[in-house]
C-alpha positions in Angstrom: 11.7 12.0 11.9 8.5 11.6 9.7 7.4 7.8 9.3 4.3 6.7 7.4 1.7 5.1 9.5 -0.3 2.0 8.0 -3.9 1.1 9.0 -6.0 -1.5 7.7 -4.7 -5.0 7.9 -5.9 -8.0 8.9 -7.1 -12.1 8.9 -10.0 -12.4 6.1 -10.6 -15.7 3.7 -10.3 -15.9 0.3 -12.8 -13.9 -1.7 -13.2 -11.1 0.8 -12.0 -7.2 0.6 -9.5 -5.1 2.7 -8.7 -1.5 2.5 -5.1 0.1 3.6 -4.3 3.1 4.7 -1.3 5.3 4.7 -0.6 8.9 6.0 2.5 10.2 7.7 3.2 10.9 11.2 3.9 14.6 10.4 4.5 17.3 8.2 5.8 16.1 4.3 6.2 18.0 1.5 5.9 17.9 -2.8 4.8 14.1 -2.5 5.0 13.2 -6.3 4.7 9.1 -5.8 2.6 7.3 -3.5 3.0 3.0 -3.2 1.9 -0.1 -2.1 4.8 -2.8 -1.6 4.1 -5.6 -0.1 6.8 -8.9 0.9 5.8 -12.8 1.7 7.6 -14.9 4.1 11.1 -15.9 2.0 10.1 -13.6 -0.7 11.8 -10.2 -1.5 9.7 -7.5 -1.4 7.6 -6.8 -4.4 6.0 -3.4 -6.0 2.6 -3.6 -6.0 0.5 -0.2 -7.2 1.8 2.8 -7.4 -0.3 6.6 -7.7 0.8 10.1 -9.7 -1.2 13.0 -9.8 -1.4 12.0 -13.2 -1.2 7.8 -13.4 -1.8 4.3 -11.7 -0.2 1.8 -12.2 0.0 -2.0 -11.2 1.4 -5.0 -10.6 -0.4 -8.0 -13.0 -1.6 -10.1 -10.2 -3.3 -7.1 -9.0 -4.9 -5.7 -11.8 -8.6 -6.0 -11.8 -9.0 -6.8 -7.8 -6.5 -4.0 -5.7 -7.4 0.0 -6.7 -4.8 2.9 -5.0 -6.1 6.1 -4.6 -4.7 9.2 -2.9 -5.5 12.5 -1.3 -1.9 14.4 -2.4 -3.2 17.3 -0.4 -3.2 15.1 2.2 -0.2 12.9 2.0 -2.7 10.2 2.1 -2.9 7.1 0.1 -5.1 3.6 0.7 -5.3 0.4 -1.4 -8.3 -1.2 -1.5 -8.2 -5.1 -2.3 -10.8 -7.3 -3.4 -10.9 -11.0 -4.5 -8.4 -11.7 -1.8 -6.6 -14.9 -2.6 -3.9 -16.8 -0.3 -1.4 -16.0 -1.9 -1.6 -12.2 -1.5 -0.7 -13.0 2.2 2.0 -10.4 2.7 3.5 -7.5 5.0 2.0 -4.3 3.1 4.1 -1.3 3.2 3.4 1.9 1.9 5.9 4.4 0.4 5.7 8.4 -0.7 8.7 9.8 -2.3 9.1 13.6 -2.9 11.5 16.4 -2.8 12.6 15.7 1.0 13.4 12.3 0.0 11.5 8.7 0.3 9.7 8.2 3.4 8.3 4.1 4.6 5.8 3.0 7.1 6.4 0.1 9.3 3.8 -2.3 7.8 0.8 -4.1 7.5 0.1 -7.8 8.3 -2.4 -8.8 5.7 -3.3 -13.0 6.1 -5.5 -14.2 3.5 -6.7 -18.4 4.7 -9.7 -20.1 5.1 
């Protein structure tokens, strides 16, 4: 079975930059939607960016530090984040949903602290 394989994470302080990245462990096909979820400790998990061939799209207390971009042709997406602040300290998990259904990675431990 296909997964989704995240890259990227880490321990940085506050003010500093991360980029994720997402491709799958095999063969997908007619990705439409590529995402960035992420979920706190306690917190349910939360929709932060997602990509179209066409659109981006954002989650407020995103907007102006993450970007998402994606390679479609490759089934690849990344989210680059800037301005990191505590309380982006999250599991990141990417999703990709086309016509064979939604796929998931396993996640991403990103730790934001001083």
């Amino acid at each position: 079975q296909v997964r989704l394989v995240e890259s990227g994470g880490g321990l940085v302080q506050p003010g500093e930059s991360l980029r994720l990245s997402c491709t799958p462990s095999g063969s997908i096909f007619s990705i439409g939607t590529m995402a960035w979820y992420r979920q706190a400790p306690g917190k349910q998990r939360e929709l932060v960016a997602t990509i179209t061939r066409q659109t981006t799209n954002y989650v407020d207390s995103v907007k102006g530090r993450f970007t998402i971009s994606g390679d479609f042709a490759k089934n690849t997406v990344y989210l680059q984040m800037n301005s990191l602040k505590p309380e982006d300290t999250a599991v990141y998990y990417c999703r990709q949903v086309g016509l064979g259904g939604a796929y998931w990675g396993q996640g991403t431990q990103v730790t934001v602290s001083s």
